[in-house]
MARGUKE-877898 format. One record per residue (C-alpha): residue number from 1; x, y, z. Coordinates in Angstrom, 3 decimals. Layout:
% MARGUKE-877898
<atom kegu="NUM" x="X" y="Y" z="Z"/>
...
This chain:
% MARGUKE-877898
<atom kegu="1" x="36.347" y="2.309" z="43.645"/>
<atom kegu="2" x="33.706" y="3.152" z="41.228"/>
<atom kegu="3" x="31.378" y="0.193" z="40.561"/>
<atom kegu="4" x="31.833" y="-0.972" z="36.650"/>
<atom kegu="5" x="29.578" y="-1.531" z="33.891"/>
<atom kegu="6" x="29.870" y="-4.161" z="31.820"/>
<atom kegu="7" x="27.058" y="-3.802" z="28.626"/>
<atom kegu="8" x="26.300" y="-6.086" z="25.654"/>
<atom kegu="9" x="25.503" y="-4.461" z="22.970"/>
<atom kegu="10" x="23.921" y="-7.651" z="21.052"/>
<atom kegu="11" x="22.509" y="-4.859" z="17.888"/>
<atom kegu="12" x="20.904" y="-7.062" z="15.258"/>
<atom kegu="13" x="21.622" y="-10.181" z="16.316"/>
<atom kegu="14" x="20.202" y="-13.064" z="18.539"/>
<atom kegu="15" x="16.613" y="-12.993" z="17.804"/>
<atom kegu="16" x="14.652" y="-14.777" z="21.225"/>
<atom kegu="17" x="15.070" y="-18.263" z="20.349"/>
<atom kegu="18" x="19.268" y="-17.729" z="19.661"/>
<atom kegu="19" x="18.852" y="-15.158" z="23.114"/>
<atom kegu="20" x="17.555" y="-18.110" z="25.503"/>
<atom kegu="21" x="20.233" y="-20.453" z="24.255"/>
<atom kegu="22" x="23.013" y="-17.945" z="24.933"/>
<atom kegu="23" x="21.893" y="-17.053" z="28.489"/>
<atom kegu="24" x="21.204" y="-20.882" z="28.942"/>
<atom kegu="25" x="24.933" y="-21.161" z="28.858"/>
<atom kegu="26" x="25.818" y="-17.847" z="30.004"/>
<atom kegu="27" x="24.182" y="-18.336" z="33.148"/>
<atom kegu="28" x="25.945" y="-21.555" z="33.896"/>
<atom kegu="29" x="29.249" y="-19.923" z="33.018"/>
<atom kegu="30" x="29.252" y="-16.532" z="35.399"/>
<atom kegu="31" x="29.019" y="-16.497" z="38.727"/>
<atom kegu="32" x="27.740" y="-13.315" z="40.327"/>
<atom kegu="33" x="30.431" y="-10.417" z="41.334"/>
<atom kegu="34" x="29.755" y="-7.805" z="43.594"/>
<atom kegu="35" x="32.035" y="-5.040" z="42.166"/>
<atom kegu="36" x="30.524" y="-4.868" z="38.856"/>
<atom kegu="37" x="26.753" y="-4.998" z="36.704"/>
<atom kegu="38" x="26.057" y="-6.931" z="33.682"/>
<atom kegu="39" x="23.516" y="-5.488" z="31.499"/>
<atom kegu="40" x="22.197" y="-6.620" z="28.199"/>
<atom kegu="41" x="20.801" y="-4.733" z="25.757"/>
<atom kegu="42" x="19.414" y="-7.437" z="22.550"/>
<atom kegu="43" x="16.999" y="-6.411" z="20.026"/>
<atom kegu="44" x="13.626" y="-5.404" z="21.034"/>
<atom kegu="45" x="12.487" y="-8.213" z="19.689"/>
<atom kegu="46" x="14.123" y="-10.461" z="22.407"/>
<atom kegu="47" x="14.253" y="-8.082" z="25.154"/>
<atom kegu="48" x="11.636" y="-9.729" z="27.506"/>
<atom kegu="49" x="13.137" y="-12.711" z="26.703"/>
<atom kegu="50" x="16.188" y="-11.575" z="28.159"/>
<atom kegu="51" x="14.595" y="-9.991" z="30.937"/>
<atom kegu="52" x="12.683" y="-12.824" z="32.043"/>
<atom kegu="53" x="15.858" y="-14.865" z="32.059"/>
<atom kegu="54" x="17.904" y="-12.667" z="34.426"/>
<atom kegu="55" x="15.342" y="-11.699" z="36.623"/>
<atom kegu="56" x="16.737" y="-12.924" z="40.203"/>
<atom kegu="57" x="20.497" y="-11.522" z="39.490"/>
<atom kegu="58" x="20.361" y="-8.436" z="41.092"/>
<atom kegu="59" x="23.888" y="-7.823" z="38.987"/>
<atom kegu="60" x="22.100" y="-8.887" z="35.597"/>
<atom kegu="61" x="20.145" y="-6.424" z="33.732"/>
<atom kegu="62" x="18.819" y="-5.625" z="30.561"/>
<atom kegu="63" x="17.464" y="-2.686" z="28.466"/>
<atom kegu="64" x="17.053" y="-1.842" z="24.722"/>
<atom kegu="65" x="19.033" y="-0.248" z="22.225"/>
<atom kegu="66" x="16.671" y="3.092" z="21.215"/>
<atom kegu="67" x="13.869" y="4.452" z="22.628"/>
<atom kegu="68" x="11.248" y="7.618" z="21.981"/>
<atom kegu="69" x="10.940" y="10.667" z="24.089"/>
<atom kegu="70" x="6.896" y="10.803" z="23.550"/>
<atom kegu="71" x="5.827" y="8.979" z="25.787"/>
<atom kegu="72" x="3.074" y="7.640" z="23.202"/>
<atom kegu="73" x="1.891" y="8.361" z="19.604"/>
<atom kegu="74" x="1.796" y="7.749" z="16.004"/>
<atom kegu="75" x="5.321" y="6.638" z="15.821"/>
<atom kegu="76" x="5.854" y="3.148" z="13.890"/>
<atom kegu="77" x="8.253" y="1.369" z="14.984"/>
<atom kegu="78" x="9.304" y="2.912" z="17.766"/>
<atom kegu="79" x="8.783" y="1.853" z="21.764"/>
<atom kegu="80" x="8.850" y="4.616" z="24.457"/>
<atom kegu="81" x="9.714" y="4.663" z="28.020"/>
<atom kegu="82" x="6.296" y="4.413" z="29.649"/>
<atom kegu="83" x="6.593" y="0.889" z="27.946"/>
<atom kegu="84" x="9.843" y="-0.146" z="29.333"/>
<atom kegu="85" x="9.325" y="1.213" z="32.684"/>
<atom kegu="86" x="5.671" y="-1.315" z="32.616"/>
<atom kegu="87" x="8.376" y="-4.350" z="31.389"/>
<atom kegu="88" x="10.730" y="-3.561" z="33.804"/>
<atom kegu="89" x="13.739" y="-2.517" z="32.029"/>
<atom kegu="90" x="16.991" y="-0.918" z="33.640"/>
<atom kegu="91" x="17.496" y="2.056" z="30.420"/>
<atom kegu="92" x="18.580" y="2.387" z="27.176"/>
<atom kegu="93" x="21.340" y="2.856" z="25.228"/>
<atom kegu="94" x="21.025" y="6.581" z="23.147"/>
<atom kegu="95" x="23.138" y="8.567" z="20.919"/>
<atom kegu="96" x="25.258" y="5.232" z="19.854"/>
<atom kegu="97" x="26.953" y="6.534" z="16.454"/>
<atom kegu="98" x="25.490" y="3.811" z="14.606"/>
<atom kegu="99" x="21.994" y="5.632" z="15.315"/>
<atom kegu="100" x="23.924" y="9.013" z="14.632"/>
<atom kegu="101" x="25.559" y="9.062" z="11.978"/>
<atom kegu="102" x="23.445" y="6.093" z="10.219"/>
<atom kegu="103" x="19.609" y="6.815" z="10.967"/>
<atom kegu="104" x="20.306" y="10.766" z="11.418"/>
<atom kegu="105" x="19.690" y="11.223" z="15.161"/>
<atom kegu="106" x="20.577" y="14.267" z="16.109"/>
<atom kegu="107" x="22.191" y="15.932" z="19.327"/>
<atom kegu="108" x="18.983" y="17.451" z="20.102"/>
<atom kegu="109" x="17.091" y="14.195" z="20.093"/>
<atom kegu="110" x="19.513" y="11.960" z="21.671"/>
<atom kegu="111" x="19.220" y="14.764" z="24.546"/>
<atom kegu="112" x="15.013" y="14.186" z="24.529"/>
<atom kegu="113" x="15.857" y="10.530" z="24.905"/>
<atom kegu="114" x="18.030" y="10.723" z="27.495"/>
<atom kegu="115" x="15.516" y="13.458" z="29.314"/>
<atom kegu="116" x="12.326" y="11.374" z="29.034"/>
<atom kegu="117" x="14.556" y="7.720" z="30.901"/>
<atom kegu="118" x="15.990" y="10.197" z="33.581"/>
<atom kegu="119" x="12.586" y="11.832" z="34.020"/>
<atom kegu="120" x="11.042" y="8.003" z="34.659"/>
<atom kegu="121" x="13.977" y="6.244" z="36.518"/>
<atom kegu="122" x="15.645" y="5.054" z="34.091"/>
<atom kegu="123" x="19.077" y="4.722" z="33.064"/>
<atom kegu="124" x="20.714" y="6.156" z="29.744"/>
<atom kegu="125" x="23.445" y="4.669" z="28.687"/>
<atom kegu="126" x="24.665" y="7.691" z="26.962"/>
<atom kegu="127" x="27.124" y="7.272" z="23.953"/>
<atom kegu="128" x="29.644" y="9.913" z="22.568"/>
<atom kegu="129" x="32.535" y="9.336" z="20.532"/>
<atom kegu="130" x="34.254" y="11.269" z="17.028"/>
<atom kegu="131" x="34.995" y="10.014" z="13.901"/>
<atom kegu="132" x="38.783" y="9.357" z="12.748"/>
<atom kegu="133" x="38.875" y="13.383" z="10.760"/>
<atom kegu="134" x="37.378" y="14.771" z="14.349"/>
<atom kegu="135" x="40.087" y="12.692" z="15.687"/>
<atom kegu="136" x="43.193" y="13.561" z="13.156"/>
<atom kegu="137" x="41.696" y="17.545" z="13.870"/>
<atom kegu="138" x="42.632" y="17.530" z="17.128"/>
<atom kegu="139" x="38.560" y="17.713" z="17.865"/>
<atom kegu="140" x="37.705" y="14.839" z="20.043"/>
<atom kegu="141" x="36.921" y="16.825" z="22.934"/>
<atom kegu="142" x="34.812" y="19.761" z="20.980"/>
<atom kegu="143" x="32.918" y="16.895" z="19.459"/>
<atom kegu="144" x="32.116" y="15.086" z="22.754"/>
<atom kegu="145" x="31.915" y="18.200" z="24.708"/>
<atom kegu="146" x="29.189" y="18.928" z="21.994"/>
<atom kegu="147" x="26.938" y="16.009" z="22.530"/>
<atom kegu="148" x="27.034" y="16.056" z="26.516"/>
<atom kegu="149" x="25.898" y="19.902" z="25.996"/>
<atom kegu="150" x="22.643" y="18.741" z="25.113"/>
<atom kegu="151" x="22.502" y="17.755" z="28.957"/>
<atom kegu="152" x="23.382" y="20.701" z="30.113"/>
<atom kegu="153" x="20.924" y="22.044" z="32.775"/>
<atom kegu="154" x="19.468" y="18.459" z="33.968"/>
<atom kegu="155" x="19.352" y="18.327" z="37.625"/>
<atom kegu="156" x="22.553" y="17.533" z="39.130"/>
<atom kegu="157" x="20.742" y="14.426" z="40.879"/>
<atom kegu="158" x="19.511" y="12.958" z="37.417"/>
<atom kegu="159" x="22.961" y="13.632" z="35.607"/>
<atom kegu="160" x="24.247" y="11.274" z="38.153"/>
<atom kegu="161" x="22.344" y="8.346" z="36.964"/>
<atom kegu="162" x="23.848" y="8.840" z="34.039"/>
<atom kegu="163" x="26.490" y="6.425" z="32.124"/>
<atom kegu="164" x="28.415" y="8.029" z="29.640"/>
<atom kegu="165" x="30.142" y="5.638" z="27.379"/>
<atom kegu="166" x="33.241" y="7.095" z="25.158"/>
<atom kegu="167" x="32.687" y="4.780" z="22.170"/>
<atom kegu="168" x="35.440" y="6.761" z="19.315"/>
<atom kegu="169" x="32.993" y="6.296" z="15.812"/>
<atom kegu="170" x="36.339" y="4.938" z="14.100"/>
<atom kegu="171" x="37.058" y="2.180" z="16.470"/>
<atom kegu="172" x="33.539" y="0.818" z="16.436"/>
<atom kegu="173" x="33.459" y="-2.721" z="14.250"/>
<atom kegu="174" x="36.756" y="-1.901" z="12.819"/>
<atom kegu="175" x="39.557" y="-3.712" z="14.494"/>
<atom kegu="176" x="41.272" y="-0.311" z="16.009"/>
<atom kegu="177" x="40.912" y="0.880" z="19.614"/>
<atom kegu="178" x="41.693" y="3.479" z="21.674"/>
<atom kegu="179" x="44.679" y="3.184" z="23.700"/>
<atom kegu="180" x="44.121" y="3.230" z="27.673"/>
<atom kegu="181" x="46.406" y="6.425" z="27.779"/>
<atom kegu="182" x="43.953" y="7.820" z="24.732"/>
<atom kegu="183" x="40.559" y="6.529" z="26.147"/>
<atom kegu="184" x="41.640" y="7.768" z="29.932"/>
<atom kegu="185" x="42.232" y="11.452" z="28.681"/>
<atom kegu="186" x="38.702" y="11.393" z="27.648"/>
<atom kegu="187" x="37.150" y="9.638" z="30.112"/>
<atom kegu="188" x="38.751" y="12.308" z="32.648"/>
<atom kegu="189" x="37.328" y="15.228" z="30.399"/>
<atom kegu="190" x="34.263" y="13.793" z="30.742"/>
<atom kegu="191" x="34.082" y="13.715" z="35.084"/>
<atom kegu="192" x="35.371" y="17.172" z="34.166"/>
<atom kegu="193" x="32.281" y="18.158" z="32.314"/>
<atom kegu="194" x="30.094" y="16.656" z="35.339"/>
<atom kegu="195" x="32.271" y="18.276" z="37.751"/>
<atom kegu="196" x="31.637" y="21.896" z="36.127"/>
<atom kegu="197" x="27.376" y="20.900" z="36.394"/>
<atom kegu="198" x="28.170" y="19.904" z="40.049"/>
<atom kegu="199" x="28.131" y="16.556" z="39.991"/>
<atom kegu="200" x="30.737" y="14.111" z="41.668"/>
<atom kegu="201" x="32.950" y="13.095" z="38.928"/>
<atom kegu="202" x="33.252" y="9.648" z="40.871"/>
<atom kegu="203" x="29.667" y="9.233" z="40.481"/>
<atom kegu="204" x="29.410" y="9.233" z="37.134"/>
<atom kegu="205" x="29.965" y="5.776" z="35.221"/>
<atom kegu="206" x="31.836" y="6.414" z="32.135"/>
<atom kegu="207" x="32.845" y="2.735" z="30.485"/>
<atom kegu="208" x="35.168" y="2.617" z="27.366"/>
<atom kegu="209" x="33.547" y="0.918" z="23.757"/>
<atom kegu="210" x="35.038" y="0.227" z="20.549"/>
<atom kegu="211" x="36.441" y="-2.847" z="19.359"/>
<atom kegu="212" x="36.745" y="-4.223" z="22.680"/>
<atom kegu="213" x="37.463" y="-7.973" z="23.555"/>
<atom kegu="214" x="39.378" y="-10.211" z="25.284"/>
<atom kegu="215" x="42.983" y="-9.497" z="24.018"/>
<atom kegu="216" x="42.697" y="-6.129" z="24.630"/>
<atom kegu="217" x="39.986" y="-5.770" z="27.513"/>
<atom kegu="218" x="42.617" y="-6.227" z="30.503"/>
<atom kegu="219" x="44.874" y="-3.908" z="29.602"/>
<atom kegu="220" x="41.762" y="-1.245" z="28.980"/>
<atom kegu="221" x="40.274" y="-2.276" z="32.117"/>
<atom kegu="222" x="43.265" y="-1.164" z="34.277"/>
<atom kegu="223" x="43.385" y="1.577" z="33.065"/>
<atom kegu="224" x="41.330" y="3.429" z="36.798"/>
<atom kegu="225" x="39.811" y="6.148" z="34.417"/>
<atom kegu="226" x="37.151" y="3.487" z="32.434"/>
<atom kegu="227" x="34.816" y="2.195" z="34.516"/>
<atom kegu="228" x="33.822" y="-0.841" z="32.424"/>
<atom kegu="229" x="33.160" y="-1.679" z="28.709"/>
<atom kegu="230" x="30.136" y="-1.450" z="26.354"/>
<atom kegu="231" x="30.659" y="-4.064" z="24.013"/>
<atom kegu="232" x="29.415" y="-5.029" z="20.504"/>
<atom kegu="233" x="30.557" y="-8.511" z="18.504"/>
<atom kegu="234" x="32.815" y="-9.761" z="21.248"/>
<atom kegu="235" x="29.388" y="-10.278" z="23.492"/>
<atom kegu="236" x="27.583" y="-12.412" z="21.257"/>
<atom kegu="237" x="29.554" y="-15.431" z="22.322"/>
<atom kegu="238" x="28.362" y="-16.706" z="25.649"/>
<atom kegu="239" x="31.923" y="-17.884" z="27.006"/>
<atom kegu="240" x="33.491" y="-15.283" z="25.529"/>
<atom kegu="241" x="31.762" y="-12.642" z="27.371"/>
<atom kegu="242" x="31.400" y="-14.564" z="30.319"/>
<atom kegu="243" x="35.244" y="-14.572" z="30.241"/>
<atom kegu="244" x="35.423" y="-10.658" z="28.842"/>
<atom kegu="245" x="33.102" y="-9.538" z="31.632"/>
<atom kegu="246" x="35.071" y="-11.524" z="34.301"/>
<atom kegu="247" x="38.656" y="-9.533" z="33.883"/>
<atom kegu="248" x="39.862" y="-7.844" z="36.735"/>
């Protein structure tokens, strides 16, 4: 069985004083499991907050949610991996459709983001996902096929640290999800697209995001095709996601 993924997308909220209350009473809430990884990913702002609080759980991680590909420079605002690598970060999350299709980010650069963590060690967490006219088009797969293309050519060895997460643009924040039948079919395009760049598909980590919580996590957890969740609002409650992250 592959091992799961279980990500908290925190986005802006929980600066470091709100962060060290919720893993205060995260921490006393959920035990460690040996079948799955809990990784947090708050705003930069609190990350080594959050890393300093989950150092010692070897299943607890944490990253941030955009990075550079220079690896320094006159970029404002931005942090690159040389810097996370020094704070002792898992990865980052890249290409999530908020930073698409709100700040611009383009194929191309979500690809040099993704390049520059492999390249040091790190982890992308990788997003791809259509909007609801892709969707209604019958163009899910041309649009995620699209934005994994980007990675085409990587060394089979770093595509295998990747995790891909299928986060569909219109489920994001809105209430709708994916079915398990819906998610699965892309999830299994996906190992397809690894298989064909000669990777193991059953190495590759592919969770499920969008709109996910805890009335409709079990049933997209068993589904065998997603491999965990990346998870927005529902993981800003400590109990809550202690409970989300301990489904079967």
């Amino acid at each position: 069985m592959r091992r799961r993924l279980f990500a908290a997308n925190w986005k802006m909220h929980h600066g470091p004083g709100a962060a060290r209350s919720f893993l205060g009473t995260f921490l006393e809430q959920y035990a460690r499991r040996t079948d799955r990884d809990v990784w947090f990913f708050p705003p930069a702002i609190s990350f080594t907050t959050v890393l300093d609080l989950v150092r010692g759980r070897p299943d607890l991680g944490a990253g941030v949610q955009n990075v550079h590909w220079e690896p320094k420079g006159a970029f404002t605002g931005e942090i690159s991996v040389p810097m996370l690598v020094e704070a002792g970060a898992n990865g980052a999350i890249v290409g999530h459709s908020e930073r698409r299709h709100g700040f611009g980010e383009t194929d191309e650069e979500s690809g040099n983001k993704a390049r520059a963590l492999l390249a040091a060690g790190l982890v992308p967490v990788f997003c791809v996902g259509e909007k609801l006219e892709e969707r209604e088009a019958g163009e899910t797969w041309a649009v995620v096929r699209r934005q994994l293309n980007v990675l085409d050519g990587l060394p089979t060895r770093q595509l295998a640290q990747l995790v891909v997460a299928y986060e569909p643009v219109w489920a994001i924040g809105t209430g709708r999800n994916a079915t398990p039948a819906d998610a699965a079919e892309v999830h299994r395009s996906i190992r397809g697209w690894f298989e064909k760049q000669g990777v193991n598909p059953d190495d590759v980590t592919v969770p499920y995001g969008g709109s996910v919580n805890l009335r409709n996590g079990a049933d997209l957890l068993a589904e065998p095709e997603i491999d965990g969740v990346l998870v927005g609002g529902a993981s800003l409650d400590p109990t809550g996601w202690a409970q989300l992250i301990s489904l079967r």
